[in-house]
VOPAGU-2260 file (C-alpha; in pm, 1 decimal, decimal comma):
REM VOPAGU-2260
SITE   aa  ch    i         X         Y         Z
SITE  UNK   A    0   -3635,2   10484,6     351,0
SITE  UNK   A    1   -3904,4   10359,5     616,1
SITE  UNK   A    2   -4209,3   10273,2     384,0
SITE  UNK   A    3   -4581,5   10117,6     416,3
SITE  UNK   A    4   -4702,0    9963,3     150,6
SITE  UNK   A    5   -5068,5    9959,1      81,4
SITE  UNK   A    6   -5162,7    9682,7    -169,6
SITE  UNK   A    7   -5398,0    9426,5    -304,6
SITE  UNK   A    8   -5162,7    9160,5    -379,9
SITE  UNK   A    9   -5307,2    8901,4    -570,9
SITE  UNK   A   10   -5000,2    8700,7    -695,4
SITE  UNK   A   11   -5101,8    8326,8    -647,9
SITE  UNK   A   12   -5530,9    8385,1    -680,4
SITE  UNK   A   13   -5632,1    8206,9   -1019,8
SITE  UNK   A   14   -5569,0    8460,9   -1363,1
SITE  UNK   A   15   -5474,1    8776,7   -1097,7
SITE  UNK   A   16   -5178,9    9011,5   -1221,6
SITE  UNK   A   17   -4852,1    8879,8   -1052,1
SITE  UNK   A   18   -4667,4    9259,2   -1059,6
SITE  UNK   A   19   -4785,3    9336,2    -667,0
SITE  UNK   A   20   -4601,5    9026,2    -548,2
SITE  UNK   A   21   -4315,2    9151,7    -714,2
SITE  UNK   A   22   -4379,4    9512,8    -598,3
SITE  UNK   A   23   -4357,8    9362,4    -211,4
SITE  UNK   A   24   -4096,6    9118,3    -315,2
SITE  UNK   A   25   -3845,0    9426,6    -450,8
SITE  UNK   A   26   -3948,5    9647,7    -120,1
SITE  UNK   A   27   -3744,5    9346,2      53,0
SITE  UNK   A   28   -3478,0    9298,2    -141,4
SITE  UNK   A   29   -3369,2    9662,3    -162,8
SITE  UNK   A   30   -3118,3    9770,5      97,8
SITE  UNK   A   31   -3245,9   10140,1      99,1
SITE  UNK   A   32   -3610,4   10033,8     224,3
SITE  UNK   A   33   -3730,6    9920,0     546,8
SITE  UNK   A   34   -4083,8    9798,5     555,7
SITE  UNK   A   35   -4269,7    9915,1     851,0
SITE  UNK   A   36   -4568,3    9813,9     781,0
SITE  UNK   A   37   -4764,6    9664,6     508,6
SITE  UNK   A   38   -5171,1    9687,4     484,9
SITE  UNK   A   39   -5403,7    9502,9     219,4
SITE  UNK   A   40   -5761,6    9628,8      22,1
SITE  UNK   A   41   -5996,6    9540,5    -220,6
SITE  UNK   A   42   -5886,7    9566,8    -599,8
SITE  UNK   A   43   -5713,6    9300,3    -792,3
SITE  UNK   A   44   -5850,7    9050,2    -591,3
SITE  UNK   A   45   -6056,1    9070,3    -267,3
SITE  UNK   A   46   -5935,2    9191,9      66,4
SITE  UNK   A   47   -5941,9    8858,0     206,8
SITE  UNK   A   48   -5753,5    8702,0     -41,8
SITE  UNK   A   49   -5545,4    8974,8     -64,3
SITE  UNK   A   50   -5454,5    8907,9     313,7
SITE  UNK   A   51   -5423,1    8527,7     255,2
SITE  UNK   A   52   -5198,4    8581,8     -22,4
SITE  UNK   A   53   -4982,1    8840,7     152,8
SITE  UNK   A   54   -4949,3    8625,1     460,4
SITE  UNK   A   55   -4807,2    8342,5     237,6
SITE  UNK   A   56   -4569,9    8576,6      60,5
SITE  UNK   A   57   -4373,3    8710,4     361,7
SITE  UNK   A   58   -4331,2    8366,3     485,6
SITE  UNK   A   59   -4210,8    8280,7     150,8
SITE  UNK   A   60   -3977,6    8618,3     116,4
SITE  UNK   A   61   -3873,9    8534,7     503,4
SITE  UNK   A   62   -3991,7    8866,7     634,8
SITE  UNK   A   63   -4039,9    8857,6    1023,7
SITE  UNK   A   64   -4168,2    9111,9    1236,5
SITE  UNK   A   65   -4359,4    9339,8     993,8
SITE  UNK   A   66   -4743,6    9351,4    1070,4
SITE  UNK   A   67   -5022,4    9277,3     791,0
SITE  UNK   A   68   -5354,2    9489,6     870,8
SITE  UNK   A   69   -5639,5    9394,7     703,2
SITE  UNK   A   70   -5799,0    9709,3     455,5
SITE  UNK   A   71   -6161,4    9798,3     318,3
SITE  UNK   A   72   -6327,0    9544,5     156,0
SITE  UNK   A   73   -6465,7    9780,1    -111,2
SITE  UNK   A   74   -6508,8   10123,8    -274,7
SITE  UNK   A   75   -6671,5   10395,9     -60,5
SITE  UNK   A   76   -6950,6   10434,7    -346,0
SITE  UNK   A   77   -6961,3   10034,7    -406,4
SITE  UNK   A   78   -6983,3    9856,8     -75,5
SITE  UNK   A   79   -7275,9    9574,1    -249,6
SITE  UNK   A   80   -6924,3    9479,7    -503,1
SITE  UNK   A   81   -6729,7    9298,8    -160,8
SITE  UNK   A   82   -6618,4    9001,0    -355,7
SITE  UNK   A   83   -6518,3    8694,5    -170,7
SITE  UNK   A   84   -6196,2    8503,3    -178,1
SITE  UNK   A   85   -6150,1    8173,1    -377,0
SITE  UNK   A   86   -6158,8    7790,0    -193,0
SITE  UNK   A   87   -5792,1    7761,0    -336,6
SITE  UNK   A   88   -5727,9    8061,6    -152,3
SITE  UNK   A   89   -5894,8    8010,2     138,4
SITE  UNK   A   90   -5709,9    7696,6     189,3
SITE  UNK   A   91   -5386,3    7912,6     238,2
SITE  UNK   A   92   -5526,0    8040,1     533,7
SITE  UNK   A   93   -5358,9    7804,8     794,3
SITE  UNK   A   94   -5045,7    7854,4     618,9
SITE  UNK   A   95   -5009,4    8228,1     594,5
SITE  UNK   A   96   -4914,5    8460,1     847,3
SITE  UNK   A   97   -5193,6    8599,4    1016,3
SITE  UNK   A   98   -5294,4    8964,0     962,4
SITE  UNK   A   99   -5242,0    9178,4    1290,0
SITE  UNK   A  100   -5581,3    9301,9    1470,4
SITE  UNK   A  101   -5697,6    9643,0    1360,1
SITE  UNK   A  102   -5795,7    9867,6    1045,7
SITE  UNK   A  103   -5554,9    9952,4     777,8
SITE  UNK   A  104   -5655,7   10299,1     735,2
SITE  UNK   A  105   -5626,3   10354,4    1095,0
SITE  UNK   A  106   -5262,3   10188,9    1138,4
SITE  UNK   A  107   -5173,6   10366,4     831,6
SITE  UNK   A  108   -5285,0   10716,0    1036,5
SITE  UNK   A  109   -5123,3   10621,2    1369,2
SITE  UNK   A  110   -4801,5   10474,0    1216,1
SITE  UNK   A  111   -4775,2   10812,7     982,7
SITE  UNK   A  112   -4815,1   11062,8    1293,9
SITE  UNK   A  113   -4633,0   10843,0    1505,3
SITE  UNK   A  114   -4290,8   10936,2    1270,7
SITE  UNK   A  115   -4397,5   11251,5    1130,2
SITE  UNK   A  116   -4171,5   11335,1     782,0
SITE  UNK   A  117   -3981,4   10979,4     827,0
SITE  UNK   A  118   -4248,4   10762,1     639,6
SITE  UNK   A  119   -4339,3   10730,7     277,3
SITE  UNK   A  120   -4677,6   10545,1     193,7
SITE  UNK   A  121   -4667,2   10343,9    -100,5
SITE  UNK   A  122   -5010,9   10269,7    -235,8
SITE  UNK   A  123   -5016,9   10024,9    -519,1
SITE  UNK   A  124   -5368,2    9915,2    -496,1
SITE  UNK   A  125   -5714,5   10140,0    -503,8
SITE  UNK   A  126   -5650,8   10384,1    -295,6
SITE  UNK   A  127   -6008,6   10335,6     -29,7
SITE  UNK   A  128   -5748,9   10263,4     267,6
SITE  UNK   A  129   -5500,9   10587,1     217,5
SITE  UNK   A  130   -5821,9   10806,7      85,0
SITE  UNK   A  131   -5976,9   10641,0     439,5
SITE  UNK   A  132   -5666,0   10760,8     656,5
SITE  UNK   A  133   -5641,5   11116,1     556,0
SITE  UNK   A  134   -6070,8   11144,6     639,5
SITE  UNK   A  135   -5960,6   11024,5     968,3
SITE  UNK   A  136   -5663,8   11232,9    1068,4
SITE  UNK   A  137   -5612,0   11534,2     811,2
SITE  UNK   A  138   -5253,9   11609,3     953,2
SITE  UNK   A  139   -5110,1   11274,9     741,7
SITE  UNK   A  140   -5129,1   11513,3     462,0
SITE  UNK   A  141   -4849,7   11710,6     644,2
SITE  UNK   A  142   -4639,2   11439,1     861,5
SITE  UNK   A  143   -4609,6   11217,6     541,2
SITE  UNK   A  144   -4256,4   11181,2     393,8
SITE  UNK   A  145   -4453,8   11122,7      54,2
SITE  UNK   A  146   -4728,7   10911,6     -92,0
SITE  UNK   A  147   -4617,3   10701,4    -431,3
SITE  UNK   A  148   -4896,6   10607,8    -635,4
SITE  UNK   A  149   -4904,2   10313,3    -879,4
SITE  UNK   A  150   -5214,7   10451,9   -1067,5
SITE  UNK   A  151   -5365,2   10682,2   -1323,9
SITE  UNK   A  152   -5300,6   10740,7   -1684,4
SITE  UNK   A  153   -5255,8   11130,1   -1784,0
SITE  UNK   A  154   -5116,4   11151,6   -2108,2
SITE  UNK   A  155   -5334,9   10895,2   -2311,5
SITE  UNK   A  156   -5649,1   10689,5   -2316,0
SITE  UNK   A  157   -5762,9   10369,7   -2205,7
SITE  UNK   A  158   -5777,3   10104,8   -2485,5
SITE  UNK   A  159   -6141,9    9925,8   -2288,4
SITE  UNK   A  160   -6404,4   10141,5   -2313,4
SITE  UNK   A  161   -6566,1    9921,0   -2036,5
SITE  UNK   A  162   -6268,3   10035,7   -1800,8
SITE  UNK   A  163   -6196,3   10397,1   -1901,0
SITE  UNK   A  164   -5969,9   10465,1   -1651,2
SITE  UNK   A  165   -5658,3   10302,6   -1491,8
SITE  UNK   A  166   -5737,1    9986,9   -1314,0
SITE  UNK   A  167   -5653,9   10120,2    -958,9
SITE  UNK   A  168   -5853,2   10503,5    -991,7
SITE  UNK   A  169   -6128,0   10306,1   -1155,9
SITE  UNK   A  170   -6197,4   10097,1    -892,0
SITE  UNK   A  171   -6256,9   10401,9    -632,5
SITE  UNK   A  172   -6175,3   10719,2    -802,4
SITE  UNK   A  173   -6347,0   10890,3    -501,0
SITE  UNK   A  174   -6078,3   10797,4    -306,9
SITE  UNK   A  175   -5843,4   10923,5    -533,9
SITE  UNK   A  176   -5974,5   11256,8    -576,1
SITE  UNK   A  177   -5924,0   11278,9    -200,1
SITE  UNK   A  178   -5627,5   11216,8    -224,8
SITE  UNK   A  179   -5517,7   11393,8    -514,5
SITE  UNK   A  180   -5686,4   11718,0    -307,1
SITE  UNK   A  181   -5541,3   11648,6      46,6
SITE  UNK   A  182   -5247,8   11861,3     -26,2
SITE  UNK   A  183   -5061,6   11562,4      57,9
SITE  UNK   A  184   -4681,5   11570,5    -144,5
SITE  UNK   A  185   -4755,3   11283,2    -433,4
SITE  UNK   A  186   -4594,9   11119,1    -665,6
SITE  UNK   A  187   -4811,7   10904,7    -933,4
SITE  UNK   A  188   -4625,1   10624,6   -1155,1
SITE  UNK   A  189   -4865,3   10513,1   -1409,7
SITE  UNK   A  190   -4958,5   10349,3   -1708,2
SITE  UNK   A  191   -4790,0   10620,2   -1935,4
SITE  UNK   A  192   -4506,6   10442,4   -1830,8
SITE  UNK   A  193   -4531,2   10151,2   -1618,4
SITE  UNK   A  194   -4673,6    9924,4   -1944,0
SITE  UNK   A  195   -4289,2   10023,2   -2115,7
SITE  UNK   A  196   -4167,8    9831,7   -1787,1
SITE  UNK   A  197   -4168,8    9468,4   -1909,6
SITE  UNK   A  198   -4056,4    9098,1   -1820,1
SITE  UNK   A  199   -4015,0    8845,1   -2103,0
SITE  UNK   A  200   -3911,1    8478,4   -2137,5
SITE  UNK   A  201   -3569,5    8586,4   -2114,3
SITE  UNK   A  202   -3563,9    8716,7   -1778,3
SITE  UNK   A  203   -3823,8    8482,5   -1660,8
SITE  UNK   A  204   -3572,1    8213,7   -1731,6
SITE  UNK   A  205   -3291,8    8413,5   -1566,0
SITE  UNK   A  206   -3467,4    8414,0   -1266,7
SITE  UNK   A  207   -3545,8    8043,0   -1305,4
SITE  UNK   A  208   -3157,5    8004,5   -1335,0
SITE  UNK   A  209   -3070,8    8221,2    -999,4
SITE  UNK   A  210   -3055,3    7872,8    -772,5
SITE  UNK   A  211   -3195,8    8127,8    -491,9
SITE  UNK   A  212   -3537,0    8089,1    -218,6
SITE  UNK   A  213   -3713,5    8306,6    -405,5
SITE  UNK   A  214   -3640,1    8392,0    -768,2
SITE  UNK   A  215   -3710,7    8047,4    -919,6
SITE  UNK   A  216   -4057,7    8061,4    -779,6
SITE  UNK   A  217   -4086,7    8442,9    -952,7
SITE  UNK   A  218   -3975,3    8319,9   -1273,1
SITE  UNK   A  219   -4230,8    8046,1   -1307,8
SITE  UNK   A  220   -4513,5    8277,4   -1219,9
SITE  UNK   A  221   -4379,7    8541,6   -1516,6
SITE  UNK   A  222   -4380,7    8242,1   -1780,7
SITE  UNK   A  223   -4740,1    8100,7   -1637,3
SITE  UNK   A  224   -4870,9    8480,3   -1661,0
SITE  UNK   A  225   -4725,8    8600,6   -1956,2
SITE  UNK   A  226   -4886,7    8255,6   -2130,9
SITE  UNK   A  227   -5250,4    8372,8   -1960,0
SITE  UNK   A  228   -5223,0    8699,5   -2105,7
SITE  UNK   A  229   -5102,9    8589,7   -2446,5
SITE  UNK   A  230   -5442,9    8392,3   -2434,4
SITE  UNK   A  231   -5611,0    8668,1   -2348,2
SITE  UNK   A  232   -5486,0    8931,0   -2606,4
SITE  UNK   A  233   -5415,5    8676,3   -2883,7
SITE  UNK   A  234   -5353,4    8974,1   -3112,7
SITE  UNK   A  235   -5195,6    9198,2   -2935,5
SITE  UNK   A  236   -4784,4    9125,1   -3008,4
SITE  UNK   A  237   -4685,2    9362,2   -2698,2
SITE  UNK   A  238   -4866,2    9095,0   -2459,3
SITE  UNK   A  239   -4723,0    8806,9   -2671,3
SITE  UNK   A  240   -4432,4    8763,1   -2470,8
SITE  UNK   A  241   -4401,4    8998,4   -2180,7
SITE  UNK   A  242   -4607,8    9139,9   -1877,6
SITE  UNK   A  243   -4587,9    9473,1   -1732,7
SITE  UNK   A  244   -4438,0    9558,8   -1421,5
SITE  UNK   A  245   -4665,7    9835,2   -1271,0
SITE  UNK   A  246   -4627,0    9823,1    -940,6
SITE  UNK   A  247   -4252,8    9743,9    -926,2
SITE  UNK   A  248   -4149,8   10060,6   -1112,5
SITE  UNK   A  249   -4375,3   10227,0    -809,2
SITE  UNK   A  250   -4149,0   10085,4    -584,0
SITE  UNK   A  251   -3819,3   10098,5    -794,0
SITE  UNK   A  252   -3842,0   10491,1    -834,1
SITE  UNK   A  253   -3837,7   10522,6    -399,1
SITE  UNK   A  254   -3458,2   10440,1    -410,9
SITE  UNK   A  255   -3363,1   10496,3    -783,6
SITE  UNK   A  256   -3570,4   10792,6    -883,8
SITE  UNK   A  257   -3348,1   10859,8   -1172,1
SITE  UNK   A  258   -3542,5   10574,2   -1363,3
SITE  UNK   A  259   -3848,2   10804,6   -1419,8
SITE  UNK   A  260   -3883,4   11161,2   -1543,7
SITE  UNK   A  261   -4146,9   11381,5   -1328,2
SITE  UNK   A  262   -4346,3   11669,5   -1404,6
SITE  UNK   A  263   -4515,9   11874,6   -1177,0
SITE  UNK   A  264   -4908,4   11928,5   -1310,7
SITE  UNK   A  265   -5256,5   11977,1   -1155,8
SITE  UNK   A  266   -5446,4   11666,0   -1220,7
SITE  UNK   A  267   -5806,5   11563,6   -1056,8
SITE  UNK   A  268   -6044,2   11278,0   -1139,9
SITE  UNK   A  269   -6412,2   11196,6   -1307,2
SITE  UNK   A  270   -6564,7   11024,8   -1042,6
SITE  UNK   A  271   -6941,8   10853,1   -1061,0
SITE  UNK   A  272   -7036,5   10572,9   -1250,9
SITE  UNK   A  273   -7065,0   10737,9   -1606,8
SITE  UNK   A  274   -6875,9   10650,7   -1877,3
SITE  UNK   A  275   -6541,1   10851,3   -1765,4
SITE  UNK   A  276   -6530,1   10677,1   -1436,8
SITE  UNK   A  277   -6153,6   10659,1   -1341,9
SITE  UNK   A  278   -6026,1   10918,0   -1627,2
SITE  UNK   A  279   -5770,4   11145,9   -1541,9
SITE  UNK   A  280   -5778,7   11489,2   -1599,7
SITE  UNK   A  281   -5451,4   11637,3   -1694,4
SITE  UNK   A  282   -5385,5   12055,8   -1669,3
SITE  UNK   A  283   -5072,9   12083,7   -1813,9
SITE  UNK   A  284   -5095,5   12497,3   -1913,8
SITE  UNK   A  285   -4757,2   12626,5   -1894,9
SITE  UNK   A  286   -4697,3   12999,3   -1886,9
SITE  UNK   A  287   -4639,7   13278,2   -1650,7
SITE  UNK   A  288   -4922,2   13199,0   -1400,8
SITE  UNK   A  289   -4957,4   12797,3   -1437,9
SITE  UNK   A  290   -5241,4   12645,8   -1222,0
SITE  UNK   A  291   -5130,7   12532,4    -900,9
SITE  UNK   A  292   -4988,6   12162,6    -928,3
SITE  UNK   A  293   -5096,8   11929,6    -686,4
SITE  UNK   A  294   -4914,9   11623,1    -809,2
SITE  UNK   A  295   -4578,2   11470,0    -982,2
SITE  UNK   A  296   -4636,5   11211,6   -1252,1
SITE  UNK   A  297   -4424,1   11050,6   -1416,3
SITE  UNK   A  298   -4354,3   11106,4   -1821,3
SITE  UNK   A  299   -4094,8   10879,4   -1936,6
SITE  UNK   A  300   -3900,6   10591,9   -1749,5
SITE  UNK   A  301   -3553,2   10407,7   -1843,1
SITE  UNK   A  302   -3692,8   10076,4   -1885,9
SITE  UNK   A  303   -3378,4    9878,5   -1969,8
SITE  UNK   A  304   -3223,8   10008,9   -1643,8
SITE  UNK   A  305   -3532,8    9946,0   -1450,0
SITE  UNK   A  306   -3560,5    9587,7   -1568,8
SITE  UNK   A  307   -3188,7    9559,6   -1463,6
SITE  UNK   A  308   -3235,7    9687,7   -1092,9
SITE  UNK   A  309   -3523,7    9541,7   -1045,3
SITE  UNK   A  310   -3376,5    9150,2   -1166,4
SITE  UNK   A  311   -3054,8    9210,1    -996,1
SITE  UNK   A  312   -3225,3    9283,7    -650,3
SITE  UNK   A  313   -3459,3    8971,2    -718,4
SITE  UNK   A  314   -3220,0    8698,3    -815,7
SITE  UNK   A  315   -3091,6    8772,3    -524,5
SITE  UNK   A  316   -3390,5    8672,1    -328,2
């Protein structure tokens, strides 16, 4: 499965969410995907770390020959949030590999009509850069194998009423409305369940134990940010002693879509800065004329067998 993966990787920025490291990290290390292409944007961290950060990883992961483009640096209705990277970051600069000329949402058009029905885009960030693509060249909608989503949450509520929606739709839920109305075939993993897709000390320390390039280095990041967010939510016993694997399970379900359940509904987005921002809208009418869906979501996952996949593939790293 040829795949681009669309991210704002933040793994190694001060108190960022490790998960899109591992989401890049598991693209690599499963036999079944070939990375064509992988382009960075605004969202967990800024698009200049995000950049740095990737650049560091592939030369840590060994990857070779698979360009970096450089995304938007913010929302389409926030352009005065551009944040700027951290001197700890910045100092990665010389080290990291350096991002290939261009725009991501343009690369991400060209590359998708280039091999029309061969690639799937897999957008684990805000989704500005795909939402960007599809306002330049309409036809993606068509020539795209599929787009996987890590984003959304559509059968529940947000527990932060300052952040009502998911993380990644929050950010830019204009974006995501045009995508989730491009006609585009979709498939979004979200928080329903992507927060029953957990690390703990355990596997952190397997990982530790593997004796391999890469997995040592992963399991001292899942003990230093399971400890962070145990600070964090001091309360909260889920958070105690495990962290969620979003965007891995986004990028687990490409080769073994047996670990989630989907269901076809028709789903759009509150966008604007009200209090809603980000919430997802979920029509879910069943009966003999159904709205039209425009999008798969998944409603359950296997989490034990998703934990084993994805630690298997990563030990091995």
């Amino acid at each position: 499965m040829r795949i681009i993966l669309d991210t704002d990787l933040a793994m190694g920025a001060p108190g960022s969410d490790i998960d899109d490291g591992f989401a890049l990290a598991l693209a690599y290390a499963d036999p079944g995907i070939e990375l064509d292409l992988i382009t960075t944007v605004n969202g967990n961290t800024d698009v200049e770390s995000a950049t740095i950060l990737t650049g560091e990883l592939v030369n840590r992961l060994g990857i070779k020959d698979v360009p970096i483009v450089r995304g938007a640096s913010a929302a389409y209705t926030r352009p005065h949030l551009k944040r700027t990277p951290a001197d700890n970051v910045l100092a990665l600069r010389d080290s990291a590999r350096t991002p290939t000329g261009g725009y991501a949402a343009v690369a991400i058009a060209e590359h998708i009509m280039a091999h029309p029905g061969e690639i799937t885009l897999v957008a684990i960030g805000p989704l500005t850069n795909v939402a960007a693509a599809l306002l330049l060249e309409p036809r993606i909608a068509e020539a795209v194998k599929e787009i996987v989503i890590m984003g959304g949450m559509f059968f529940g509520t947000m527990s932060n009423r300052d952040m009502p929606g998911e993380f990644n739709v929050w950010v830019d839920p204009e974006a995501a409305q045009a995508v989730l109305r491009s006609g585009a075939p979709q498939r979004w993993v979200g928080l329903d369940v992507t927060l029953q897709a957990r690390l703990n000390r355990e596997h952190a320390q397997r990982m530790i134990e593997a004796g391999t390039a890469f997995a040592p280095f992963a399991g001292e990041f899942t003990l230093a940010w399971i400890d962070h967010i145990h600070a964090l939510y001091p309360g909260n016993p889920l958070e105690a002693d495990s962290c969620a694997m979003h965007d891995p399970l986004a990028v687990a379900v490409l080769t073994r879509p047996d670990l989630c359940e989907f269901r076809e509904v028709t789903v759009s987005v509150i966008t604007g800065e009200g209090e809603a921002r980000g919430v997802m809208i979920t029509d879910r009418r069943e009966g003999a004329e159904p709205p039209a869906a425009n999008a798969r979501v998944a409603v359950s996952v296997d989490a034990d067998a998703f934990t084993e996949h994805f630690l298997g593939l990563i030990t091995g790293l």
